[in-house]
N, C-alpha and C positions, 0 to 999 in steps of 0.2 A: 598302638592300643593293645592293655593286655588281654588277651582270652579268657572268658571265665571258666570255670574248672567246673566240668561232672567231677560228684566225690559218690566211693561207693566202697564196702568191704566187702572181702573175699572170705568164707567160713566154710567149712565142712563139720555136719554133726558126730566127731567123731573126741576121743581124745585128745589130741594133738592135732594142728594144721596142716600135718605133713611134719614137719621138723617135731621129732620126740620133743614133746618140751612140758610132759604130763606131770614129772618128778620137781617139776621147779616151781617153787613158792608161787607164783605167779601162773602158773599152769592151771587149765580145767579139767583135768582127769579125773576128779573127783565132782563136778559140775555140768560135765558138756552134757549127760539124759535128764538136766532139771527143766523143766520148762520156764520155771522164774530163771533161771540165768538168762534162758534168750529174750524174754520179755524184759530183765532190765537192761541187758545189750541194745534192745531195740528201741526201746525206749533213752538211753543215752544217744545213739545214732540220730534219731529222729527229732528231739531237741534241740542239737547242735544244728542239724541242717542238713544231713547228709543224705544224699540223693535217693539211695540204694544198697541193700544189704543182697550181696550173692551168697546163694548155699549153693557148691559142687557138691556132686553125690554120683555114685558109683556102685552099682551090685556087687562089684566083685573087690578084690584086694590083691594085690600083690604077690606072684608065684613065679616060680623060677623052674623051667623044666619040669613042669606039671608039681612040680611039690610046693607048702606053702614055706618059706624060710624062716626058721624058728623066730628071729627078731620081728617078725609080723606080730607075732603074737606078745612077747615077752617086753618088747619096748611100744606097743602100740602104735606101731607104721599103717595109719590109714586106717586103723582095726581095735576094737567092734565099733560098730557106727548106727544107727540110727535114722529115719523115712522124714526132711526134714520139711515135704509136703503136708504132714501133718501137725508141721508148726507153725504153717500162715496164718489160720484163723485166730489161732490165741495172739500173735505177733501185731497182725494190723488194727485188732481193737485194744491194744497198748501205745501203736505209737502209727497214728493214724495217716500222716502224712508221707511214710519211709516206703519207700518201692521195696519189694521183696520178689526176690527173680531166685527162681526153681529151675534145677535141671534136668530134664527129663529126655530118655534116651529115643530113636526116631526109629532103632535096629529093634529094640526089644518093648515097643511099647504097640497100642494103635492108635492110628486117626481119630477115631472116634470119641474115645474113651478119653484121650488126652487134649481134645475139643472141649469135652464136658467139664474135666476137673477145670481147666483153666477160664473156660465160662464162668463157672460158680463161683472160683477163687476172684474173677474182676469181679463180681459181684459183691461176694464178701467183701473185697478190700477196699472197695469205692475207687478202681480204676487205678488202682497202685500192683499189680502183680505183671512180672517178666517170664519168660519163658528162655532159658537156656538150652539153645539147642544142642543137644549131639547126637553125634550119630553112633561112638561107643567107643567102652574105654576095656580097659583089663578084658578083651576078646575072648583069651584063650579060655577065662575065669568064668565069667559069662556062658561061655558057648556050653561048657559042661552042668553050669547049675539053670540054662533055660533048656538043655538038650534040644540044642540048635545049633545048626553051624551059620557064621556070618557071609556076607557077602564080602570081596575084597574091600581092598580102602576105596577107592574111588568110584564103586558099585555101590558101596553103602551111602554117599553124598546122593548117587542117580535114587536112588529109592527116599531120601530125604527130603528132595527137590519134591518127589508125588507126593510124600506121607504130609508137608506143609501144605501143598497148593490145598489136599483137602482137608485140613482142620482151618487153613483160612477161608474156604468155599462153606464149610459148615458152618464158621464162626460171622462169617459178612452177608453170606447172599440170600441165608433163608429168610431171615427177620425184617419186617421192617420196624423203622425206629420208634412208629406208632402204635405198632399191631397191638399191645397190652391196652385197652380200652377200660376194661376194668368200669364196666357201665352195669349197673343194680337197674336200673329203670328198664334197658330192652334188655337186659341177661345176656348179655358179651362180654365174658373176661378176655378173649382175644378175637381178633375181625379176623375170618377166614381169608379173606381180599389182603389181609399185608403179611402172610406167610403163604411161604410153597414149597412146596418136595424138592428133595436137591438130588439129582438122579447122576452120577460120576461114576466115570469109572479110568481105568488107567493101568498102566503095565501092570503093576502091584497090588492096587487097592481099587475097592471100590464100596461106595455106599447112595441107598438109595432113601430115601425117607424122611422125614421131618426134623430137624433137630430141637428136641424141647427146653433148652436152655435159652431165654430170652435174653438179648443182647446187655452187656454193663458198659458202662463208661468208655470204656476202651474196645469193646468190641475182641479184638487180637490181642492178646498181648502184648506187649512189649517184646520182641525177639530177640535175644544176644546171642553169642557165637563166638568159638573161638578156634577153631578147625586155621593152621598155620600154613597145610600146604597147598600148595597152585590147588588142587580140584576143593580142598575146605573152603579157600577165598573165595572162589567160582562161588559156592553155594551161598557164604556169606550175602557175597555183592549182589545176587539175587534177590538173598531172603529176609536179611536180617538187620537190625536199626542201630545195633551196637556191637561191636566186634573184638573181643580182648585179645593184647598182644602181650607179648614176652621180653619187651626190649629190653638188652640186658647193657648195650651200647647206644649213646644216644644216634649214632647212623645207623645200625642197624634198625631200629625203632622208624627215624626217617625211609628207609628203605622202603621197609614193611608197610607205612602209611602211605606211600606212594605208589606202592606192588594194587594196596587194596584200592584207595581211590578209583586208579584206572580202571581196574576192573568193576567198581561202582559205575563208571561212566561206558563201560562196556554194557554192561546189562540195561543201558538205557535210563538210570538214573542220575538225579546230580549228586555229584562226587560227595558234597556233604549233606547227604540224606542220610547218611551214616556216621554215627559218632566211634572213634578211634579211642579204644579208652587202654591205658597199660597197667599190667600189674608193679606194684610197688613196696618196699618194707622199705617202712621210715621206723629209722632209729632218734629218736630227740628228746634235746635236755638241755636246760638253762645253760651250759656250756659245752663246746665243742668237745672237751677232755670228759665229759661227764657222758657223751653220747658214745664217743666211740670205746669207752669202758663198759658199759653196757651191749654196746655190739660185739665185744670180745665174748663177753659172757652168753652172749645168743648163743655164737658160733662153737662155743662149746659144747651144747648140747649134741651136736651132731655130727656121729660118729660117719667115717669111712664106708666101714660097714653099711652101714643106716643109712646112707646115703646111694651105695648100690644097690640095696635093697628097695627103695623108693621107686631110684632111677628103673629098675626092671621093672617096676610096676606097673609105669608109665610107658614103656615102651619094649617088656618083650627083651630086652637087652641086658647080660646077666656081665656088668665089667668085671667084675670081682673072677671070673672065666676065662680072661682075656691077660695077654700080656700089655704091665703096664705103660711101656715103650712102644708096643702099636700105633702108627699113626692115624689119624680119626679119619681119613677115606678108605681105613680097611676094615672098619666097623661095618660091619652087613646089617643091615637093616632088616624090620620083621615084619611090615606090612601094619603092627597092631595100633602103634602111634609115633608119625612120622616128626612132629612138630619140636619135641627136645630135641632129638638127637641133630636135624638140619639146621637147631637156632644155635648149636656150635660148632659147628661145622665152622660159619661164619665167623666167629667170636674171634678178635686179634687173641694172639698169644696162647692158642686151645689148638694142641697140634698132636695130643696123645690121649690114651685112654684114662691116664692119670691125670693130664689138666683137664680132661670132662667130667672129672670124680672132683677134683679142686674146686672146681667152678660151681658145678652144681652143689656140692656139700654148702655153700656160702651166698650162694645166689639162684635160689632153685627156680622162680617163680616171675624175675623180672627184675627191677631196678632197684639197685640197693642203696639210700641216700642215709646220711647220717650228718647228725651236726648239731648248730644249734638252731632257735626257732628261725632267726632271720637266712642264714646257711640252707636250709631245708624248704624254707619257701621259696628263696631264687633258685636256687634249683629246678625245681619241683617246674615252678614257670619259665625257667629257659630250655628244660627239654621239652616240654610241652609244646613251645614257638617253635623249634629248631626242627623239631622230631614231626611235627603238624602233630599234634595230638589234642584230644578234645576231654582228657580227663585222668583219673587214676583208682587204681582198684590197689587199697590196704591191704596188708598181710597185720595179722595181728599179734607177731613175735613171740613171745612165749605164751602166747595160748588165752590168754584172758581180756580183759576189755582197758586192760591199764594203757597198749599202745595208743589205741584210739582217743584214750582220755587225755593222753600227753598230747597227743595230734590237734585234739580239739583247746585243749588249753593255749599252747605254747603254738601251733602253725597255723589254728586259720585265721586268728585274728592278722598276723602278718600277712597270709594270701588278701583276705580283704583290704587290707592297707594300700597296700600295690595294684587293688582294681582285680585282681584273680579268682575271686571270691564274693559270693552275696550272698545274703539270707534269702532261701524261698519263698516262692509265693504257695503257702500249705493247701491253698485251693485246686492245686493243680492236680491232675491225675501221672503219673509217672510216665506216660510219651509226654505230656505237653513238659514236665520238669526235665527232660532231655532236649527240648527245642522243637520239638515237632507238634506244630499246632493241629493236625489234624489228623484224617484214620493215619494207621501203617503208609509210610511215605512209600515201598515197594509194593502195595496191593496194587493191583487189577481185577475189576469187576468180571468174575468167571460167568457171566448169564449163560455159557452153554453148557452149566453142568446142570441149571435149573429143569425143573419135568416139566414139556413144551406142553405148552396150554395152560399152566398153573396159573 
């Protein structure tokens, strides 16, 4: 029997998705700070059926030895960008049924304050908004525009672990489901009896006091995550309902969903209380010669250059520095982000600084399929079986909403054909359209952060 398929896109509010692609007919560079752009994006996604729209986002950009690299600027690599928390509210009363999952950082943000927006956001959205967790990106970037310094990598997961337990301690334990009474006759807008002070405290953090955001639909969030190494997975398999991978092979992918599983079932849940979802560019078109000509033309966009400059982005690692006959275990790593540079380590035939320049110029993000509609959806559902995977996160290829539109014309009626695909049920709130009928399947009831006697 075939699996049916989470569908979701990957966006960033910036000009280009990562790959320069602002100069081409089909680019948003002149569109990505419209808000009608993302409102008819949203509204296309939402139509069709799809799951969930991700916005990544990022304080910082792209710098190389403390300086920023002229092509940051000049070709628009990740830069200038946009706050794209400020575009849920318009988003979910355009296309009412579409998850909208926000990233928000767990190093530079607080407990509190990111309890509350995501409170109101369930609220607004009628139980459709995600929470992308991380713990932080572009560090070096960061550390100089919050004048702070980070915790390492694996210190910043242990302080992530606290900064969750208490926005889900704020967000489940103060309320009860009842407490809004809303009674004109005895003058009770809320019953003192089903609220209580939540008195925490922890290595890190603590807070004491009421929270006034009354519970939405969902309660938590929706949590995703996409942290690749052993201590990321740890914190996944703890915290989080959806987990994005980078399979760039389909056994690597298998690997990876096996690595996580278990550690799902370490942390005392069952292994799929977690949905596996990968990233993906599908290239498609009524013929095979017609996809993979259009794939040529993607891959033009992006230069060498452009492409080390990304990669440093991402992880702190300037190849463009390096000799390009190095082999890739003499890559020293920088602590800032470990998850590229380990997913080629593994990669068959990635044994120099120049096949990690090759690979990622062409496959930055995860699985590259290409074809035509029928080509693209067997695909699509035999790594998904092979790989355990429970779904896929689009790339939008040259920047504008046309990939998704070919996706939706030309593949999903094929995926539903095959049983890999079904229309929603729009009634749902975004955990139950992932499978999960009830709270966060990792919560635990914290009653001893509750103030005794409340």
């Amino acid at each position: 029997m075939v699996k049916p398929l989470s569908l979701g896109v990957f966006e960033i509010l910036t000009p280009s998705n990562g790959v320069p692609t602002w100069r081409h007919p089909n680019g948003r560079g002149d569109r990505y700070g419209s808000p009608e752009y993302w409102i008819g994006l949203a509204k296309t996604l939402d139509a069709a059926g799809f799951d969930f729209i991700l916005f990544a986002d990022s304080y910082g950009y792209p710098q190389i030895d403390g300086e920023v690299p002229e092509e940051v600027l000049t070709h628009g690599i990740l830069f200038p960008g946009y706050d794209p928390l400020l575009l849920v509210s318009a988003l979910s009363q355009a296309a009412p049924s579409l998850g909208i999952v926000v990233t928000s950082s767990t190093s530079l943000e607080q407990p509190f304050p990111t309890a509350r927006r995501f409170a109101t956001l369930d609220a607004f959205t009628n139980g459709h908004i995600g929470w992308n967790v991380v713990t932080g990106s572009t560090a070096q970037v960061t550390e100089e525009l919050f004048g702070i310094t980070h915790f390492d990598h694996d210190a910043r997961y242990d302080v992530a672990d606290e900064f969750v337990d208490l926005a889900r301690s704020l967000l489940e334990d103060v309320w009860d489901d009842d407490a809004v009474v809303f009674d004109r006759e005895s003058n009770t807008l809320v019953d003192p009896s089903r609220i209580r002070p939540l008195a925490y405290r922890s290595e890190h953090f603590s807070s004491h006091g009421l929270f006034k955001v009354p519970p939405g639909r969902q309660r938590t969030p929706v949590l995703f995550q996409a942290g690749m190494s052993g201590r990321g997975r740890d914190f996944g398999a703890r915290n989080a309902e959806a987990m994005f991978i980078q399979g760039q092979t389909v056994e690597q992918a298998r690997i990876a969903a096996t690595d996580i599983r278990s550690r799902v079932a370490a942390a005392g849940r069952d292994p799929h209380d977690l949905k596996i979802i990968s990233g993906v560019t599908v290239t498609v078109a009524p013929t095979r010669q017609e996809a993979l000509e259009r794939r040529r033309e993607l891959e033009e966009q992006f230069s060498m250059d452009d492409a080390a400059v990304l990669f440093a982005g991402f992880t702190g690692i300037d190849l463009r520095a390096l000799d390009r006959s190095m082999p890739i275990e003499d890559i020293a790593g920088t602590g800032q982000g470990h998850t590229p540079l380990d997913r080629y380590r593994s990669m068959p035939g990635v044994r120099t600084v120049q096949d990690v320049l090759d690979a990622f110029r062409v496959q930055e993000r995860g699985f590259v399929i290409t074809g035509s509609p029928a080509e693209v959806a067997e695909e699509l559902i035999e790594t998904a079986e092979t790989a355990d995977l429970d779904g896929f996160l689009l790339e939008p290829t040259f920047g504008d909403s046309g990939a998704y539109e070919d996706f939706i014309a030309l593949v999903l009626p094929e995926l539903e054909a095959r049983g890999a695909w079904t229309q929603p049920d729009r009634s749902l709130t975004l955990r139950e359209r992932l499978g999960f009928p009830g709270p966060h399947p990792g919560f635990r009831p914290s009653t001893k952060n509750l103030e005794a006697g409340a």
